[in-house]
Biopython code that builds the backbone (N, CA, C, O; Angstrom):
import numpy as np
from Bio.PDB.StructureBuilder import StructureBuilder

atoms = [
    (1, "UNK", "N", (0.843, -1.168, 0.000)),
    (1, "UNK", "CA", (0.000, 0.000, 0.000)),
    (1, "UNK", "C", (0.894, 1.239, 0.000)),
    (1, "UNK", "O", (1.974, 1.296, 0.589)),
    (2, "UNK", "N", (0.242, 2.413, -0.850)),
    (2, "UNK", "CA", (1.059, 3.424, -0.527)),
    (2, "UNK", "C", (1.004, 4.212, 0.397)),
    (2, "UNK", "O", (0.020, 4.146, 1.133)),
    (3, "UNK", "N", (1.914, 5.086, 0.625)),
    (3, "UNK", "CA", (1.832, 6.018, 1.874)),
    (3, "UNK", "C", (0.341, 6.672, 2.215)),
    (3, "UNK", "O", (-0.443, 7.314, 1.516)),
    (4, "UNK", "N", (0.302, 6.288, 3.408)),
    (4, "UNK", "CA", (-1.047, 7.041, 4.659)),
    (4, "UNK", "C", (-1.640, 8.156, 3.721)),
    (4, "UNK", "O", (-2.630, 8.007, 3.004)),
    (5, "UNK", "N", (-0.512, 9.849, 3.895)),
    (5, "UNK", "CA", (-0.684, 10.645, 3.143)),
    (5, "UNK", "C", (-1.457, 10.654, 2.036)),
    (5, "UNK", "O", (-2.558, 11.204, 2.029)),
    (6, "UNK", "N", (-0.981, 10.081, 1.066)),
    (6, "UNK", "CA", (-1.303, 9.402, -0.522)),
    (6, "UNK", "C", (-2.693, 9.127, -0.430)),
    (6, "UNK", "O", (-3.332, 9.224, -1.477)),
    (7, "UNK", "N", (-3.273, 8.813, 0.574)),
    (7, "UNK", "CA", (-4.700, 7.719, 0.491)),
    (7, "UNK", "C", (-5.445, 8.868, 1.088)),
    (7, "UNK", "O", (-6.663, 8.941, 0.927)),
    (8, "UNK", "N", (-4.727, 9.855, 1.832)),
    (8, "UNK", "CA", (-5.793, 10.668, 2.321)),
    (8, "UNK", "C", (-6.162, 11.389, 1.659)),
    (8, "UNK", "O", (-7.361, 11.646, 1.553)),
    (9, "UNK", "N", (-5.172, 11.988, 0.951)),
    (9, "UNK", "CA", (-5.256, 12.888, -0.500)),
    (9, "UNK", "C", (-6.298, 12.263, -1.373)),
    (9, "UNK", "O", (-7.023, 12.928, -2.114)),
    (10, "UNK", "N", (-6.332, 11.323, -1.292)),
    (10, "UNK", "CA", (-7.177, 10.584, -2.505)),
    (10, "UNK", "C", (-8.411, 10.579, -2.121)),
    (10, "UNK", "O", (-9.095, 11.271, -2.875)),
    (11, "UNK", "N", (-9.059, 10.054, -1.192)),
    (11, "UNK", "CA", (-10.298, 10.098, -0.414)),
    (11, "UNK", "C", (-10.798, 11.596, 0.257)),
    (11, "UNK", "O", (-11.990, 11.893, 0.343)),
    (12, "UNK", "N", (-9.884, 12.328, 0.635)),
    (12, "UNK", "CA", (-10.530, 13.688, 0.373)),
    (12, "UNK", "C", (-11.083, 14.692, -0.681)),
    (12, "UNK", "O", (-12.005, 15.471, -0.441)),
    (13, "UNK", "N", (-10.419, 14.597, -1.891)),
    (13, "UNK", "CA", (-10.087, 14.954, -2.638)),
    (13, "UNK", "C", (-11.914, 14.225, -3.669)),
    (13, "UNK", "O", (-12.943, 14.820, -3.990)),
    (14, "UNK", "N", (-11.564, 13.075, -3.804)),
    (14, "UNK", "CA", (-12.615, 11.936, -4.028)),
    (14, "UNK", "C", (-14.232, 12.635, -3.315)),
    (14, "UNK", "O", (-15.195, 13.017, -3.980)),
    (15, "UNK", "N", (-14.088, 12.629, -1.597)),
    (15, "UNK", "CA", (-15.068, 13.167, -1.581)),
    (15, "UNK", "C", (-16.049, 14.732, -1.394)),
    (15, "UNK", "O", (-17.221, 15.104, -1.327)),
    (16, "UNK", "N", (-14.610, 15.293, -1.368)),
    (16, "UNK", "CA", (-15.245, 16.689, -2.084)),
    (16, "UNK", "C", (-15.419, 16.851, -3.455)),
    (16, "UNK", "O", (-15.957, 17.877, -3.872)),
    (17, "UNK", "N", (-14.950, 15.777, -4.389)),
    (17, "UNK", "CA", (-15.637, 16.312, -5.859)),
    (17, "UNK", "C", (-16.887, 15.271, -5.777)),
    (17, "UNK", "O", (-17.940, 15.795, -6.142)),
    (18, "UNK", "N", (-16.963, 14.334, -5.500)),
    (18, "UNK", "CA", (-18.529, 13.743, -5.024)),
    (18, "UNK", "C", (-19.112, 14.529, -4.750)),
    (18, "UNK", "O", (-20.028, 14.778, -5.533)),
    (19, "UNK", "N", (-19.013, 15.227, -3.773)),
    (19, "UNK", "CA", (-20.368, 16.356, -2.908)),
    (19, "UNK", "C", (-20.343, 17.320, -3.719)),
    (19, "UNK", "O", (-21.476, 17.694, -4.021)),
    (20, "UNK", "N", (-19.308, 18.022, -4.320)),
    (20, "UNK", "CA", (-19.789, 18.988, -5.532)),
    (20, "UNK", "C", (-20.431, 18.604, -6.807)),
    (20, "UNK", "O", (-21.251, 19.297, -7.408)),
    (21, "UNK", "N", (-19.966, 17.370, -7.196)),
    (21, "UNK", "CA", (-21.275, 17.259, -8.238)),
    (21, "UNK", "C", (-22.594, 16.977, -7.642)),
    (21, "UNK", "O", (-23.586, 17.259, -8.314)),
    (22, "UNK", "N", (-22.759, 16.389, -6.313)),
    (22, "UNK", "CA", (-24.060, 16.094, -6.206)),
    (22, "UNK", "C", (-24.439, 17.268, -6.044)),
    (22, "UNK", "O", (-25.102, 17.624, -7.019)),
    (23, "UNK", "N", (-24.276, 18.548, -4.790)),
    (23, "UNK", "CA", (-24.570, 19.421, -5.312)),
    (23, "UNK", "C", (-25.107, 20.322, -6.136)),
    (23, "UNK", "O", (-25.990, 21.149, -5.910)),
    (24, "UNK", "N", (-24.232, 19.997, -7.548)),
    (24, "UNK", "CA", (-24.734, 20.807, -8.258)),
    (24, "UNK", "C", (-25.562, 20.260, -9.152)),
    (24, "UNK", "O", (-26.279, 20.925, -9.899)),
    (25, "UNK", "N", (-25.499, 18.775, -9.121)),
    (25, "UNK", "CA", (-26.634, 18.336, -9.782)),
    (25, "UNK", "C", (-27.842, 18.514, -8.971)),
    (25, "UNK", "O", (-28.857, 18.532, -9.669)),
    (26, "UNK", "N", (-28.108, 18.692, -7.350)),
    (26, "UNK", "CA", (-29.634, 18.896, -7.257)),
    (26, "UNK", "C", (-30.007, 20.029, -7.221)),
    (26, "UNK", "O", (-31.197, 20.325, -7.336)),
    (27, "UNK", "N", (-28.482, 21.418, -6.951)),
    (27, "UNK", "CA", (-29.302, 22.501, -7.431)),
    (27, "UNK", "C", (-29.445, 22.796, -8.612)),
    (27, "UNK", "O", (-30.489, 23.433, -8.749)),
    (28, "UNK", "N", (-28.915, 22.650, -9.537)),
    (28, "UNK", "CA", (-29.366, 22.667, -11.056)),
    (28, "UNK", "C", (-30.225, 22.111, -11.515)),
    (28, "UNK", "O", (-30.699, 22.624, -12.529)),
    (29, "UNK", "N", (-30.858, 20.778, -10.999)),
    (29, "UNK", "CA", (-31.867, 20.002, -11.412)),
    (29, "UNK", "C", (-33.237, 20.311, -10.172)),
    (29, "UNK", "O", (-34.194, 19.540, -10.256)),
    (30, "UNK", "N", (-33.264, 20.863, -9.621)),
    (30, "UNK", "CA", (-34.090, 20.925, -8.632)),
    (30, "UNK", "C", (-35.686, 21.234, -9.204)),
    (30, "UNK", "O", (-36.724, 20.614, -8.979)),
    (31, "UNK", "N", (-35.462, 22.322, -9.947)),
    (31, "UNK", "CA", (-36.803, 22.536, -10.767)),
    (31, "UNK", "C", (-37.005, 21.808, -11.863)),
    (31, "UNK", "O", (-38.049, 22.046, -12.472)),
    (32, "UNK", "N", (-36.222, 20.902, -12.327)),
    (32, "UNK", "CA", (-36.605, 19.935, -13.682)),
    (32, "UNK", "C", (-37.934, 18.489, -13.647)),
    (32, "UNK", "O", (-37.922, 17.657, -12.740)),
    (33, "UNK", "N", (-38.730, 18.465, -14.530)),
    (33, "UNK", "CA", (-39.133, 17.191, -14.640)),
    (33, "UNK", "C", (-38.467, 15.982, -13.978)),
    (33, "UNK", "O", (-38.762, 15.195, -13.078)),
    (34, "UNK", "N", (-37.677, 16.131, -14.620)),
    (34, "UNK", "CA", (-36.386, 14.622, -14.674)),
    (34, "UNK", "C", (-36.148, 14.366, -12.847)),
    (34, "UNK", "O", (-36.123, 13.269, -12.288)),
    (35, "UNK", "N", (-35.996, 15.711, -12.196)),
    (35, "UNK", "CA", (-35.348, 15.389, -10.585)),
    (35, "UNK", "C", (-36.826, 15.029, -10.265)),
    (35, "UNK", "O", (-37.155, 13.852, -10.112)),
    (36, "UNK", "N", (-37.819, 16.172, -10.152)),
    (36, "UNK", "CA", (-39.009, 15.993, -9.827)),
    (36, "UNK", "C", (-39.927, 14.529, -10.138)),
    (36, "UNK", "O", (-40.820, 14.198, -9.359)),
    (37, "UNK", "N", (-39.708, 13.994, -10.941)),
    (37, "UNK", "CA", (-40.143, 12.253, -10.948)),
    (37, "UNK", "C", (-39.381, 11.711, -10.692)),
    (37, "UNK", "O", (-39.621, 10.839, -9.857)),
    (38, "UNK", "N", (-38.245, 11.806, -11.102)),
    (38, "UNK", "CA", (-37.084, 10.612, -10.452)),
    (38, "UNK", "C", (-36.630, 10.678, -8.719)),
    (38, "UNK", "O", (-36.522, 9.650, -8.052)),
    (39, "UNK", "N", (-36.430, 11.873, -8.235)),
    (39, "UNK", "CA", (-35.672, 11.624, -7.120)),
    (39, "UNK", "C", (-36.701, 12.562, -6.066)),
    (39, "UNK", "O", (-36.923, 11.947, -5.023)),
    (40, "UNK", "N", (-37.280, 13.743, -6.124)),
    (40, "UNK", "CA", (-37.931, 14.232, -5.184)),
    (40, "UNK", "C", (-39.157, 13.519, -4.455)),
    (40, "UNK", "O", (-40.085, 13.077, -5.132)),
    (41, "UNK", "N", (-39.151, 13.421, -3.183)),
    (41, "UNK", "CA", (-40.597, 12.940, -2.562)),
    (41, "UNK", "C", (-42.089, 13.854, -3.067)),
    (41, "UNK", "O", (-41.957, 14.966, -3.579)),
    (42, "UNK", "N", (-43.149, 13.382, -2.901)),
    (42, "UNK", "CA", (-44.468, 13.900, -3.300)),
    (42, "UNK", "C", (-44.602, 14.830, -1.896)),
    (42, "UNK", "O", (-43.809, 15.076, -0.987)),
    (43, "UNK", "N", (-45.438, 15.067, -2.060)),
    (43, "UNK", "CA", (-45.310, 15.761, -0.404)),
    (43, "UNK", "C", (-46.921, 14.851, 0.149)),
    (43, "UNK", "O", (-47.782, 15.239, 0.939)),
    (44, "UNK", "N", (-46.829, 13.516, -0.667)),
    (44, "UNK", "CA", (-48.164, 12.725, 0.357)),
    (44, "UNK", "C", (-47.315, 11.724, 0.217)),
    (44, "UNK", "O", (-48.007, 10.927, 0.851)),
    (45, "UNK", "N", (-46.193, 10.964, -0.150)),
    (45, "UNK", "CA", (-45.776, 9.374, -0.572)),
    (45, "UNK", "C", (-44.180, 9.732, -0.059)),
    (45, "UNK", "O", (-43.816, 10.888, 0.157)),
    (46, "UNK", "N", (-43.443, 8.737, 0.070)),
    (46, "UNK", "CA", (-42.555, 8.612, 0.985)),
    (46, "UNK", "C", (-41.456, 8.791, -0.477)),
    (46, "UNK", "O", (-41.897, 8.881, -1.623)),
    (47, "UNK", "N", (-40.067, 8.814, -0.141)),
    (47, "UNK", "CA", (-39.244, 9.449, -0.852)),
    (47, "UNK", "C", (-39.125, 7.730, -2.172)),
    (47, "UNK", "O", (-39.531, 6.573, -2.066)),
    (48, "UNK", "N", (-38.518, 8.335, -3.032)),
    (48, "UNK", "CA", (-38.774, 7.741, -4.276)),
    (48, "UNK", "C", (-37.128, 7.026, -3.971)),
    (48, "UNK", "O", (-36.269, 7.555, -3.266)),
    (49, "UNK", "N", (-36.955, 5.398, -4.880)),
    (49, "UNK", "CA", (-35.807, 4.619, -4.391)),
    (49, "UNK", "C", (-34.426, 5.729, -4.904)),
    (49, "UNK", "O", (-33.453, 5.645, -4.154)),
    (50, "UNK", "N", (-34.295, 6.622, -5.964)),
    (50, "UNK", "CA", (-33.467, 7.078, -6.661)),
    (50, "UNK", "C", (-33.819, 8.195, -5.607)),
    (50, "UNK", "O", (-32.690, 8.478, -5.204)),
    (51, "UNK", "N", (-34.383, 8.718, -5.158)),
    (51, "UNK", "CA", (-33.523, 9.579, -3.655)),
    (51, "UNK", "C", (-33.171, 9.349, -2.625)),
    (51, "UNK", "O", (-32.750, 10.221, -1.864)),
    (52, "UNK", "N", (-33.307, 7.271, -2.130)),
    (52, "UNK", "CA", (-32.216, 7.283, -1.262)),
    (52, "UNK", "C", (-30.936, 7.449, -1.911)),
    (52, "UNK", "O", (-30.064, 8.258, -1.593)),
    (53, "UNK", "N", (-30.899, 6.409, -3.069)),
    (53, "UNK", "CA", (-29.383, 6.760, -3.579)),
    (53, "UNK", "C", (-28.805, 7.633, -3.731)),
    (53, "UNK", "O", (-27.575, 7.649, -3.770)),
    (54, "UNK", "N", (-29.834, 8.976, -3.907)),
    (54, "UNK", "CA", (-28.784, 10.542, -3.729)),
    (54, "UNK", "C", (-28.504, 10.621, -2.262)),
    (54, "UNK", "O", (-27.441, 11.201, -2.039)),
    (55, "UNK", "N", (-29.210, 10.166, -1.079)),
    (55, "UNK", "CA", (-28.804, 10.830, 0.005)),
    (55, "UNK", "C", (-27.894, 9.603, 0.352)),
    (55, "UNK", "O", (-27.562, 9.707, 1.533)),
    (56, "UNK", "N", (-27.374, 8.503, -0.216)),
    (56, "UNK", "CA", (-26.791, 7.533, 0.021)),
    (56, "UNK", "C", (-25.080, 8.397, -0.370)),
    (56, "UNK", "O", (-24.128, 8.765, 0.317)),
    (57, "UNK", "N", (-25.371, 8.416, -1.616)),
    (57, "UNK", "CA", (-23.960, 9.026, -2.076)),
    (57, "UNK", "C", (-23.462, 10.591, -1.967)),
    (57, "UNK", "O", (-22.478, 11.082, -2.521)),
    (58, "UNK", "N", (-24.579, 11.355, -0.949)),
    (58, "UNK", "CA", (-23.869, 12.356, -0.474)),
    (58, "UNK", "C", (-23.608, 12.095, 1.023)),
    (58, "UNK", "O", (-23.153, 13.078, 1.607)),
    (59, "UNK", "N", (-23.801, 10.939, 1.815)),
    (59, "UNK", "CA", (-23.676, 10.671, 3.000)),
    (59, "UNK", "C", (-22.283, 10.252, 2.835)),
    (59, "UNK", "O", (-21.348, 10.702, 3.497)),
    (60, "UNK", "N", (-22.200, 9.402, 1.952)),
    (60, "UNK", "CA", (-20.588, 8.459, 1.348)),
    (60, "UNK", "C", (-19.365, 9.759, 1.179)),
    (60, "UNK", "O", (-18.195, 9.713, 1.561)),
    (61, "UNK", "N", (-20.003, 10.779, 0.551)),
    (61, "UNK", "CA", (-19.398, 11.950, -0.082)),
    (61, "UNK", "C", (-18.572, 12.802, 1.579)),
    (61, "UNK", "O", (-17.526, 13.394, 1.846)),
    (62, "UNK", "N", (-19.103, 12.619, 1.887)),
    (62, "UNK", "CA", (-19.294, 13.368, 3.216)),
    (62, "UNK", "C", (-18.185, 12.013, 4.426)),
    (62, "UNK", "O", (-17.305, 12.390, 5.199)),
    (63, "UNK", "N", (-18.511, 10.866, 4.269)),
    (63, "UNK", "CA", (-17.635, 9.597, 4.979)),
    (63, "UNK", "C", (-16.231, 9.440, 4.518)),
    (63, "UNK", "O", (-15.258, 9.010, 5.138)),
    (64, "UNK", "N", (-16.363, 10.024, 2.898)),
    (64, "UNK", "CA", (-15.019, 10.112, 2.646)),
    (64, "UNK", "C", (-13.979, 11.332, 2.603)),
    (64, "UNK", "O", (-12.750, 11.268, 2.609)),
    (65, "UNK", "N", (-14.704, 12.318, 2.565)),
    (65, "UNK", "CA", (-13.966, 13.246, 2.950)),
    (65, "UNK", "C", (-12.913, 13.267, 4.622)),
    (65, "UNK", "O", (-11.732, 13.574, 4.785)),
    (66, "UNK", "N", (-14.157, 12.719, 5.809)),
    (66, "UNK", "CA", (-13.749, 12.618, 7.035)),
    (66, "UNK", "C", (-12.676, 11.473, 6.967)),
    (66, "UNK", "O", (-11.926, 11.371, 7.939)),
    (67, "UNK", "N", (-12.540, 10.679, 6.010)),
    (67, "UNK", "CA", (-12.087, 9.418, 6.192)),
    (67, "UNK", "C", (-10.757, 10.093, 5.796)),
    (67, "UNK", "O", (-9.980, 10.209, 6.744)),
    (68, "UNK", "N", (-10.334, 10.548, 4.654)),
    (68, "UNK", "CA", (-9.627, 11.396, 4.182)),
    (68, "UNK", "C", (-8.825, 12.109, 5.195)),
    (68, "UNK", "O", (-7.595, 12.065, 5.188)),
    (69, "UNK", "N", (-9.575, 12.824, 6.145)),
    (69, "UNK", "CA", (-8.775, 14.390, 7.006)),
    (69, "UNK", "C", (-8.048, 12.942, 8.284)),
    (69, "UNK", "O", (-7.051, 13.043, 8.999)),
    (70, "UNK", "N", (-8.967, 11.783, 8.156)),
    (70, "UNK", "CA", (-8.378, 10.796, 9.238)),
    (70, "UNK", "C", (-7.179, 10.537, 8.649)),
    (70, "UNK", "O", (-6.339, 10.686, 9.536)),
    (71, "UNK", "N", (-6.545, 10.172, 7.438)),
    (71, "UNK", "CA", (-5.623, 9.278, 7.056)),
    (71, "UNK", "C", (-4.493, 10.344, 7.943)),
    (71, "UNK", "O", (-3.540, 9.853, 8.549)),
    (72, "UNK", "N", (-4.705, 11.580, 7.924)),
    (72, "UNK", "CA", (-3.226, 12.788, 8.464)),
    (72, "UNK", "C", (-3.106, 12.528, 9.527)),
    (72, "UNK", "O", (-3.944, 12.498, 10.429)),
    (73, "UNK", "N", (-2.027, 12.310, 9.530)),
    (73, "UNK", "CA", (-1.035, 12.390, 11.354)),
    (73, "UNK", "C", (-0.755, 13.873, 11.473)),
    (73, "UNK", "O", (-0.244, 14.697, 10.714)),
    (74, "UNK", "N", (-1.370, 13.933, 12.938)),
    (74, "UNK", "CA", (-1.069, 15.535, 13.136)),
    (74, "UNK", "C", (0.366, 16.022, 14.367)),
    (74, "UNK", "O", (0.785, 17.140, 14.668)),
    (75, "UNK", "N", (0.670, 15.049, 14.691)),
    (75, "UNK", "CA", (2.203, 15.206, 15.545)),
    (75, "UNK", "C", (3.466, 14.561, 14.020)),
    (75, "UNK", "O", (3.295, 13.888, 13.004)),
    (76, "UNK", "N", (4.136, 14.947, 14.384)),
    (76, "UNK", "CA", (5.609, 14.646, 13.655)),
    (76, "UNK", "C", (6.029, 13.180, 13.553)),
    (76, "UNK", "O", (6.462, 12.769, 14.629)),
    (77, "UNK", "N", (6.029, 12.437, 12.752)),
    (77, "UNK", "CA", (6.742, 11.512, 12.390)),
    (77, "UNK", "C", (7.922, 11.185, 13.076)),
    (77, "UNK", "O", (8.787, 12.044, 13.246)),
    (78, "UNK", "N", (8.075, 9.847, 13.558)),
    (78, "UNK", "CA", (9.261, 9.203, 14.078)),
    (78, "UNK", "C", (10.714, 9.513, 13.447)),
    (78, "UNK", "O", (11.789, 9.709, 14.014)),
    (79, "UNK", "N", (10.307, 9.483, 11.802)),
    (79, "UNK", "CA", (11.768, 9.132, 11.135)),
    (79, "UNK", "C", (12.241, 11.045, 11.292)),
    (79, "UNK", "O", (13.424, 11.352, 11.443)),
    (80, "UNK", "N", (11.147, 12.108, 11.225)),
    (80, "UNK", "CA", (11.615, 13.439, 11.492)),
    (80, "UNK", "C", (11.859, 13.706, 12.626)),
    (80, "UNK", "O", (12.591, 14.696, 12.601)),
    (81, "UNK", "N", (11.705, 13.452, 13.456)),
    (81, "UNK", "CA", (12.628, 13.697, 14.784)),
    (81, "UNK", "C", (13.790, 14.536, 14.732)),
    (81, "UNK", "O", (14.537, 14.642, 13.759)),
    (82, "UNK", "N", (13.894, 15.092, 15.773)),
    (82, "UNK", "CA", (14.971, 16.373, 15.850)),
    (82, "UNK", "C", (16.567, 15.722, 15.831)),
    (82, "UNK", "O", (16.385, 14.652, 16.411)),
    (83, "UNK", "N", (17.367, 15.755, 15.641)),
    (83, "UNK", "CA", (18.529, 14.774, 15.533)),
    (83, "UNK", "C", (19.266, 14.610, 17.134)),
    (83, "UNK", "O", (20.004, 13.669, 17.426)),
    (84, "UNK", "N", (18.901, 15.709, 18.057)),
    (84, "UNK", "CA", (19.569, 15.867, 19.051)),
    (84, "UNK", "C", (18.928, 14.814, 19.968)),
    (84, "UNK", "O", (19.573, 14.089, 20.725)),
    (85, "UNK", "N", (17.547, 14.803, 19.818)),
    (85, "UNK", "CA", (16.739, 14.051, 20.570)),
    (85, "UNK", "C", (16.971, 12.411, 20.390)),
    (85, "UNK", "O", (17.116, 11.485, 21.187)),
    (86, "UNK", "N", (16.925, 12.543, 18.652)),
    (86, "UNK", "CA", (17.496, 10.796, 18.578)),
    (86, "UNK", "C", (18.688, 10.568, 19.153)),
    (86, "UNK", "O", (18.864, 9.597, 19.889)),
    (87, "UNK", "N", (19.459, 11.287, 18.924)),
    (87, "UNK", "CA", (20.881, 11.005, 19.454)),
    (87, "UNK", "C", (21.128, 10.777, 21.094)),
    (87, "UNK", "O", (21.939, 10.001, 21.601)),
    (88, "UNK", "N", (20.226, 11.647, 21.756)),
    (88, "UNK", "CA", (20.053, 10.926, 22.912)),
    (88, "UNK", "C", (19.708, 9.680, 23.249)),
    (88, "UNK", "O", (20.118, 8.956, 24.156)),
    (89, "UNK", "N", (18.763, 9.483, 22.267)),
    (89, "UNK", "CA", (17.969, 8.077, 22.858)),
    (89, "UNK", "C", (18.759, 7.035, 22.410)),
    (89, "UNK", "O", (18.495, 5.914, 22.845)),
    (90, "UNK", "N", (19.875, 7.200, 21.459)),
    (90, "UNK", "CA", (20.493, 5.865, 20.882)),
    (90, "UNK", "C", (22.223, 6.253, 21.838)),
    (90, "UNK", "O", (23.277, 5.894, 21.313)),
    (91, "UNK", "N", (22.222, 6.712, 22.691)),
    (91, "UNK", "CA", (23.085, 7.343, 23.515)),
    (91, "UNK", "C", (22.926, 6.656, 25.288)),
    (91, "UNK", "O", (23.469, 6.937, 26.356)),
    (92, "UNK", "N", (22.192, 5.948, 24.981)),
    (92, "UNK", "CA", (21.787, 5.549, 26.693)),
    (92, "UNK", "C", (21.970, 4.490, 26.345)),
    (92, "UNK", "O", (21.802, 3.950, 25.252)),
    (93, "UNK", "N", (22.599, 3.881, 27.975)),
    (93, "UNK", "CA", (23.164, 2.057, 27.279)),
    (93, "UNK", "C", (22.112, 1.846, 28.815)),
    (93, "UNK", "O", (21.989, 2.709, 29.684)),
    (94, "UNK", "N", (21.585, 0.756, 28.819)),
    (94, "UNK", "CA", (21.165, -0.174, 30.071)),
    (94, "UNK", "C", (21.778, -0.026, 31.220)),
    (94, "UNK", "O", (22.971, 0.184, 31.439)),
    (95, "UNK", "N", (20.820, -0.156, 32.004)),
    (95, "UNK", "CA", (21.249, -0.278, 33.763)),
    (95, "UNK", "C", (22.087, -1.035, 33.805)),
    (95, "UNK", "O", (22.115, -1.854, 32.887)),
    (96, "UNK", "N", (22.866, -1.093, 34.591)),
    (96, "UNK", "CA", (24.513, -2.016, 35.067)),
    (96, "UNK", "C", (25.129, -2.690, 34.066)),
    (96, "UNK", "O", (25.573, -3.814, 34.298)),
    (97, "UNK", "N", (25.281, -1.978, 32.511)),
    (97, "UNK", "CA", (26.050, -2.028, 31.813)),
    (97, "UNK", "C", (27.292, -0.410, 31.773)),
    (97, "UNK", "O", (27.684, 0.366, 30.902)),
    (98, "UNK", "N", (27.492, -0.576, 33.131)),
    (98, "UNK", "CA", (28.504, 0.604, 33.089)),
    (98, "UNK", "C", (29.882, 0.036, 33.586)),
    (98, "UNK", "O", (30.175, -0.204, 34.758)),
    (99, "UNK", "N", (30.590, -0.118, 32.592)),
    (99, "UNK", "CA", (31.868, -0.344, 32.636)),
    (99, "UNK", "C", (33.045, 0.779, 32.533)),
    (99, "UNK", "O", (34.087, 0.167, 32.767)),
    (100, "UNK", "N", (33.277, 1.844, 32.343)),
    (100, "UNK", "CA", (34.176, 2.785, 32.521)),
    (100, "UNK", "C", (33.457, 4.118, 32.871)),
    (100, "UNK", "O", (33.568, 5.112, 32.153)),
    (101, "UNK", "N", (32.750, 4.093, 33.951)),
    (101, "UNK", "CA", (31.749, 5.069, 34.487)),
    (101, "UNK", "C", (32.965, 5.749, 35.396)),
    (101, "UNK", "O", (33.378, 6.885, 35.165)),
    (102, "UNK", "N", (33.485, 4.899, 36.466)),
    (102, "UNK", "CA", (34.755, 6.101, 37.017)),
    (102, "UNK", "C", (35.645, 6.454, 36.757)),
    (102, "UNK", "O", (36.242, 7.260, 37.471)),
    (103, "UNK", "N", (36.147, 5.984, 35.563)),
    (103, "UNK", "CA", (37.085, 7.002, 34.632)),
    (103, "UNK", "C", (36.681, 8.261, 34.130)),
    (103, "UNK", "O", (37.522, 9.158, 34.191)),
    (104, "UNK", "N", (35.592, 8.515, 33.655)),
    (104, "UNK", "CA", (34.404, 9.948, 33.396)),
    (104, "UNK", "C", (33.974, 9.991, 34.121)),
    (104, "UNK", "O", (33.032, 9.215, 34.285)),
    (105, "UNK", "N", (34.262, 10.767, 34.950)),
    (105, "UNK", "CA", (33.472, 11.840, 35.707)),
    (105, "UNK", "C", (33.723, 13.199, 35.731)),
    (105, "UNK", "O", (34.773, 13.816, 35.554)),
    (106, "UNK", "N", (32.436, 13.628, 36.013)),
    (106, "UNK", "CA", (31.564, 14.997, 35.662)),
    (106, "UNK", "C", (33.144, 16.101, 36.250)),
    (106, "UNK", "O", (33.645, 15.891, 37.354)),
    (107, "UNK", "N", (33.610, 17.021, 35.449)),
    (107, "UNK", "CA", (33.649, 18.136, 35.894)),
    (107, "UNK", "C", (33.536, 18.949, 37.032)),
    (107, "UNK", "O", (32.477, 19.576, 37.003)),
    (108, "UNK", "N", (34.325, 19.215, 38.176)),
    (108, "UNK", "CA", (33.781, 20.208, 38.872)),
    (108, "UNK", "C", (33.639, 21.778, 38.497)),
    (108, "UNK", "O", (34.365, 22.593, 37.927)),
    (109, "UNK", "N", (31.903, 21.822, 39.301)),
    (109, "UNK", "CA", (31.371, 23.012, 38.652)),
    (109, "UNK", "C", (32.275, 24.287, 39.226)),
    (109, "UNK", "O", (32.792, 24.019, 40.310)),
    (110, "UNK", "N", (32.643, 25.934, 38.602)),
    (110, "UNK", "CA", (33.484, 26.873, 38.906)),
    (110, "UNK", "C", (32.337, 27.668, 40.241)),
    (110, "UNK", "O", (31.136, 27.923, 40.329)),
    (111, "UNK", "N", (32.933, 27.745, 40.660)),
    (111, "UNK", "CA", (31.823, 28.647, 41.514)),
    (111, "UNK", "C", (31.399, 29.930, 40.685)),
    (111, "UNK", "O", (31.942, 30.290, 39.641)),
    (112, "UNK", "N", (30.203, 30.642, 41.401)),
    (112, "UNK", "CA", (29.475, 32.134, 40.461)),
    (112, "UNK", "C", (30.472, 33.168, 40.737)),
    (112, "UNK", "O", (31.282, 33.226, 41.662)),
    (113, "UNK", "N", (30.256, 34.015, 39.718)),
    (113, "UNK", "CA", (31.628, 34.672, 39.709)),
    (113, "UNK", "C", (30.429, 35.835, 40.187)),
    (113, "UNK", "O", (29.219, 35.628, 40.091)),
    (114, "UNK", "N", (31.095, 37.183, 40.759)),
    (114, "UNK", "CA", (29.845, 38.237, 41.584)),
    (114, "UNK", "C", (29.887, 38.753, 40.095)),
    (114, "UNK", "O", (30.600, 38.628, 39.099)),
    (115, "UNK", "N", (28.429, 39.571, 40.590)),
    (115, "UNK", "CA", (27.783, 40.006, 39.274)),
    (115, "UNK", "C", (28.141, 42.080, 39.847)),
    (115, "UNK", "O", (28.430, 42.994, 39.075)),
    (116, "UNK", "N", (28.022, 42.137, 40.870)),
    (116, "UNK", "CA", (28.287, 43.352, 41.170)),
    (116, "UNK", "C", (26.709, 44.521, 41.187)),
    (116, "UNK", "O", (26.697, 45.722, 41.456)),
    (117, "UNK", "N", (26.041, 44.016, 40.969)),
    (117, "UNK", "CA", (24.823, 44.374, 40.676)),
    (117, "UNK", "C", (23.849, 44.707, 42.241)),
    (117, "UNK", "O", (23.249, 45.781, 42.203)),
    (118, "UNK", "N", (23.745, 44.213, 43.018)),
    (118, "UNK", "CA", (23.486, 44.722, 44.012)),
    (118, "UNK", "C", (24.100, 45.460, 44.768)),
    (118, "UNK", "O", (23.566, 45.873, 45.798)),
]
sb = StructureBuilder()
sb.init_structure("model")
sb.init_model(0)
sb.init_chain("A")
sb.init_seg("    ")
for serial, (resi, resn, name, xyz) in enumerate(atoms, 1):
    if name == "N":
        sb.init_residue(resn, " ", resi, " ")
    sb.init_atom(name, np.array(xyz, "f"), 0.0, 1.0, " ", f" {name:<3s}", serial, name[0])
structure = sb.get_structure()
């Protein structure tokens, strides 16, 4: 499979041009014969089968868009990591694997030098 990214792009993308044609096919068709028998309800009889399928495939339109904004990772990627930070973490060896620990040791700190300020 290809990258996360890649698929989200695709399924967003997918279902915002879905919802814009449906769109504009029911406002453009809204006053026509053709919508008006095929897909609009009567206002006494329950909705006609060719307008679930419109509210089917703008519900879908709408599942894939969200599905889409899901595929994005919104924190930073493992492999981008800051280099200082990896370098720490591949910098730490295991508990009581310290074998030349009292040969390094820390520096003594200089004492504060006066600032003269008070």
């Amino acid at each position: 499979m290809a990258n996360r990214e890649d698929w989200g792009l695709r399924l967003f993308f997918g279902g915002i041009a879905l919802g814009l044609v449906l769109m504009l096919f029911v406002t453009g068709s809204e006053n026509s014969a053709f919508y008006l028998n095929n897909f609009a309800p009567p206002y006494t009889e329950v909705m006609k089968p060719l307008g679930y399928v419109l509210d089917a495939a703008i519900v879908s339109a709408f599942a894939l868009t969200v599905a889409g904004i899901a595929c994005f990772s919104f924190g930073p990627a493992p492999a981008e990591a800051p280099a200082p930070a990896k370098a720490a973490q591949e910098r730490r060896q295991p508990t009581g694997a310290s074998g030349d620990d009292d040969r390094h040791r820390p520096k003594p700190r200089q004492p504060p030098s006066p600032h003269g300020s008070t």
